[in-house]
N, C-alpha and C positions, 0 to 999 in steps of 0.2 A: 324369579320374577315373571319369567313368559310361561312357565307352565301353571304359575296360580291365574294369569289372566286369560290362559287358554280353558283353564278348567270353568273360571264364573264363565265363558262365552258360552261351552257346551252345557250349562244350568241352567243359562239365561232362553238358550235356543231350546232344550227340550221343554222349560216349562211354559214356554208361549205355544209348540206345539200342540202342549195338550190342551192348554187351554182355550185352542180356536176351533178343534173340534164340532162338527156339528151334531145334533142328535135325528137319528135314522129314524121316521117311521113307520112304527110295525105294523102296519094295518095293508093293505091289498092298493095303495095308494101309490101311484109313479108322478115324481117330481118333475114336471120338464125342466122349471126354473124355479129361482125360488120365490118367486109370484106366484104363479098358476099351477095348481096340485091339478095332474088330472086320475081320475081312478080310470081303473080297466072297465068300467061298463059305459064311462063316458066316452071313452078313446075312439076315433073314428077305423072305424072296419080296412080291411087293408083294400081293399076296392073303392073306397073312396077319398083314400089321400091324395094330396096334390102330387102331382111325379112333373120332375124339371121338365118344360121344353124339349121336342125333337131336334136335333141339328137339323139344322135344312142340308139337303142331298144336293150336290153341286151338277151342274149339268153334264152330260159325257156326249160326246162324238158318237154316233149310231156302232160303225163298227169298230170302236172300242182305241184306244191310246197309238197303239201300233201303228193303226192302220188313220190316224192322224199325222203323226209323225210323215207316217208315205208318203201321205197326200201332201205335206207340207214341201215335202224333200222333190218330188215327184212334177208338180208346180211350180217354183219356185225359180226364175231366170236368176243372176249372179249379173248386176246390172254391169256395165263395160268400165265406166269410170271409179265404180268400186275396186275392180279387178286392178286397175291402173295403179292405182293408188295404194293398194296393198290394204282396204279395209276389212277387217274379220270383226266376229262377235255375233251378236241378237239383237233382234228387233224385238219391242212385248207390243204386240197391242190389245186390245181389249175391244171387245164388244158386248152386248144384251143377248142372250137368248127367252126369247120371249117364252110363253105360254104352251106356244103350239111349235116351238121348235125352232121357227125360224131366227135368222140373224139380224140386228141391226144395232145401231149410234156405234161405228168402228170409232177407234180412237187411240191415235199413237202414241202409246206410255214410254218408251224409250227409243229411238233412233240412232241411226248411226248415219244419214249425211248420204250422200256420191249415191244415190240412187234407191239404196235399200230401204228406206219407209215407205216409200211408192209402191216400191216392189210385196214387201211383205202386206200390207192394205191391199194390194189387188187377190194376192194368195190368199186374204181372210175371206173377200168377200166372194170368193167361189167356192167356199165350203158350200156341203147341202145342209140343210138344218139338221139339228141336233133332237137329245131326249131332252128335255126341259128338266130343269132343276125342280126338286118340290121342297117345300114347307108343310108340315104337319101334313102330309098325306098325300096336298094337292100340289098342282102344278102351276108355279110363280115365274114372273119375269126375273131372273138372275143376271150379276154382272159375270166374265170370264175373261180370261190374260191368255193368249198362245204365244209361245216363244218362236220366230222365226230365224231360224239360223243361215249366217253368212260364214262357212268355215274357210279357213284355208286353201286359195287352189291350190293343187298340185300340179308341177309343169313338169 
């Protein structure tokens, strides 16, 4: 009984395969969809098709990631009541780099309390300007997040 119903399934399945079949045609004609035939002398040149959007290029620090970090590490006081207190982790905050490089709108995206938003917002805003982010070529105001770190003292 399960192999005569197993046998009409694979009847049933090869003969709806063939019969949904489409017919190919042979002519010099590319199908994009099955709407619009387009032929190869209508098809646009490859210089002129549309190509995705550039990512926009995000801004960077003049002398480069490293030497962010320094400046961060370097800057950066470990406010007295955080130390008290035993608080560790990051500050993010964000600001604008504008057009021509400069910084501005700072804004504290995460906090930690006992002194360190203060501290990391005074470290954002003695950075020098930056390379400006670009879209499609130019040079746009971007947003950007630095992470300011409150690691562990050592005693």
């Amino acid at each position: 009984m399960i192999f005569r119903l197993l046998a009409v399934s694979i009847v049933a399945l090869t003969t709806q395969a063939t019969t949904c079949k489409k017919s190919v045609p042979k002519s010099d004609t590319v199908v994009a969809d099955s709407l619009t035939p387009v032929t190869m002398d209508t098809a646009l040149p490859q210089d002129n098709r549309k190509h995705p959007p550039a990512l926009p290029i995000e801004p960077t620090y003049r002398e480069g990631r490293l030497a962010l970090e320094q400046f961060i590490a370097k800057n950066t006081i470990y406010p007295e009541a955080a130390q008290k207190a035993g608080i560790t982790g990051q500050v993010i905050v964000g600001f604008i780099v504008k057009k021509d490089g400069s910084l501005s709108d700072f804004k504290l995206w995460k906090g930690l309390g006992y002194g360190c938003d203060e501290e990391a917002m005074r470290v954002a805003r003695l950075m020098p300007n930056w390379n400006p982010g670009k879209k499609d070529g130019v040079d746009v105001d971007m947003e950007y997040q630095i992470y300011v770190p409150f690691p562990p003292v050592k005693k």
